[in-house]
C-alpha positions in Angstrom: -31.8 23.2 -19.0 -28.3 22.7 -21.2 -27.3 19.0 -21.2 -30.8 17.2 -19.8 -33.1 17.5 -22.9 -31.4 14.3 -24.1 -31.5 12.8 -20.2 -34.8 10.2 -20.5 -34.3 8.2 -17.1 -33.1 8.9 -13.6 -29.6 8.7 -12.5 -30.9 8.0 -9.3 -33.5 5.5 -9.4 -33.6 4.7 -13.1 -37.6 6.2 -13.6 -38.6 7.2 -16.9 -38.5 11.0 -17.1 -40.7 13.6 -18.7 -39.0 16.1 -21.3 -37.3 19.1 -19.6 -38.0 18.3 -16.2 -35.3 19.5 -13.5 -36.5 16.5 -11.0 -37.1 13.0 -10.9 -40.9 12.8 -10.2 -40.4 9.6 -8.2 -37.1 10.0 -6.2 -36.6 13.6 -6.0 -33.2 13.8 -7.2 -32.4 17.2 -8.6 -31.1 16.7 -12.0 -29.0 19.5 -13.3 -26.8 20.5 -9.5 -23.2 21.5 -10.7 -23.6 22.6 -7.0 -24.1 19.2 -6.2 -21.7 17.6 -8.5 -18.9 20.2 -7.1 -19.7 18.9 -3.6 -19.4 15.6 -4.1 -16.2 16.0 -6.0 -14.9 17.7 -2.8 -16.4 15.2 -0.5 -14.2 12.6 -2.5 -11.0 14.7 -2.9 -11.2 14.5 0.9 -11.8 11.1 1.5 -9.3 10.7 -1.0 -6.6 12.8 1.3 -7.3 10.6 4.0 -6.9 7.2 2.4 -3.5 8.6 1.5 -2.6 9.6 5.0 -3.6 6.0 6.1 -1.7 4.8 3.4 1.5 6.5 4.3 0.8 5.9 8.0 0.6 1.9 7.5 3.7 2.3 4.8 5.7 3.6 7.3 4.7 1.6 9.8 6.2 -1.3 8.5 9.0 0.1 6.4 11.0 2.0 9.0 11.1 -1.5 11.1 11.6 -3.0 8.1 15.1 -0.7 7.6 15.8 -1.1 11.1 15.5 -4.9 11.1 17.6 -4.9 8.3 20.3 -3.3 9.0 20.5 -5.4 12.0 20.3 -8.7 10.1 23.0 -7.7 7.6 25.6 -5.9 10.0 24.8 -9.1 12.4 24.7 -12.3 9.7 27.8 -13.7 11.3 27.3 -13.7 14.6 23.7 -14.7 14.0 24.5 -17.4 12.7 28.1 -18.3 14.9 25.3 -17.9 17.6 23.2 -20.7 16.1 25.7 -23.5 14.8 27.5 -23.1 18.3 23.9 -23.1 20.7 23.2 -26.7 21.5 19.4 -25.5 22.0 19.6 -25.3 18.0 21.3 -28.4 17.9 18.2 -30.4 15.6 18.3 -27.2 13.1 22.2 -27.5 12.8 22.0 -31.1 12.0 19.1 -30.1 9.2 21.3 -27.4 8.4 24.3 -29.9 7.2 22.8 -32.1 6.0 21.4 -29.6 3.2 25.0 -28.6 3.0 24.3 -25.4 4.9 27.4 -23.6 6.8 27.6 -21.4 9.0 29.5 -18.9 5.9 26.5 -20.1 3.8 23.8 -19.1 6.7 25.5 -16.1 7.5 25.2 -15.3 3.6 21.4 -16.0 3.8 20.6 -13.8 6.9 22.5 -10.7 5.3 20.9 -11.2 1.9 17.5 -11.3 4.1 18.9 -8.2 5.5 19.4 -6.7 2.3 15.9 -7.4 0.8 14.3 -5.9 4.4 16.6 -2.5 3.9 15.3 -2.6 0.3 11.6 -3.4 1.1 11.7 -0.2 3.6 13.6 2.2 1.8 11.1 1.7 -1.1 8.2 2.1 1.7 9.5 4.9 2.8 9.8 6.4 -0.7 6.3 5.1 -1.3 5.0 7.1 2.2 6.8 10.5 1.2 5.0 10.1 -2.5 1.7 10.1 -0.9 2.2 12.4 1.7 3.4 15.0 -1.0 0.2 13.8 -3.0 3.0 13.5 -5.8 3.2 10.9 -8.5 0.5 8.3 -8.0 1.7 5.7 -10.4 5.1 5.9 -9.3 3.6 5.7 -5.4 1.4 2.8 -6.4 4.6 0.7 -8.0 7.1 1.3 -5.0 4.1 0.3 -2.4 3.3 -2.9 -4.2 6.8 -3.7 -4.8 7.6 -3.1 -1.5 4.6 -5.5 -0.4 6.3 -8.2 -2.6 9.8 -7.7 -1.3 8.8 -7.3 2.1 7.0 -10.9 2.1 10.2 -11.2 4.0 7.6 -10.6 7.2 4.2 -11.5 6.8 3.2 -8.4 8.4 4.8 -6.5 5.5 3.2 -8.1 2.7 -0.3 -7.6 4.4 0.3 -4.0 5.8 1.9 -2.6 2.1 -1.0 -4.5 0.4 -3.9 -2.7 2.7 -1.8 0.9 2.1 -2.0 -0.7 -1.8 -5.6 -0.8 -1.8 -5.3 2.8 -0.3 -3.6 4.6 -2.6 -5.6 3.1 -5.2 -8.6 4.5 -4.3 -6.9 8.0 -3.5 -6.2 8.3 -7.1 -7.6 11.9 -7.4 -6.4 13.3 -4.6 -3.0 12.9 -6.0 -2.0 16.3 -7.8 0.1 14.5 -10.5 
């Protein structure tokens, strides 16, 4: 029995062990298995692969609206906010508005730079989702999903969705191939 002459307690259930023993007399636990050890390596690759497809699911879930939305806020900045200093319904914000010395130049500004950081919150999700679908570059997977998390606290639904696929890919670690 190579490796257990020096093994004195169960991995298992912690019981003392008698000298070159292949069982724990009190749990059972078999305690030289590479058969076992292979399996449960295999069992956690797998769970591993489907943490990442979660991931990648719920990072792409929120990044492509995220690009979408985006695009829309920052090709639409002016006429969002024409729309809102000439709406009487938004009359209360508009007095807010210029009293903070907010125009509508300066708001339009502000929706296309919230534009901007939505387009740049997705396209990093997205990068983030092809990383761990390739099974590619953990690290590098890990840093654009958090970043995107932060950047996309745009949304609330962003921040929570890329810190859940986060959590994922952390735990996914050796299912990645690199």
């Amino acid at each position: 029995m190579s490796g257990m002459e020096d093994l004195n307690f169960c991995p298992v259930c912690g019981k003392n062990l008698p000298p070159d023993t292949s069982y724990c007399p009190a749990c059972g636990n078999r305690l030289d298995d590479p058969v076992a050890e292979k399996r449960e390596a295999e069992v956690e690759k797998k769970m591993g692969r489907e943490r990442i497809t979660i991931a990648a699911v719920l990072l792409l879930l929120y990044s492509i609206p995220m690009v979408i939305l985006g695009i829309w806020l920052y090709v639409s900045s002016g006429n969002l906010a024409h729309e809102i200093f000439t709406n009487p319904d938004f009359a209360s914000l508009i007095d807010m508005l210029v009293s903070e010395g907010e125009t509508e130049a300066s708001l339009a500004s502000s929706i296309g730079l919230v534009g901007m950081l939505s387009i740049f919150a997705g396209s990093i999700g997205v990068a983030a989702a092809i990383l761990a679908f390739m099974r590619k570059v953990w690290i590098i997977a890990l840093i654009l999903c958090m970043l995107s998390a932060i950047v996309g606290t745009v949304t609330l639904f962003g921040l929570i969705m890329g810190l859940i696929a986060f959590y994922m890919l952390y735990k996914a670690k050796p299912a990645f191939t690199s």
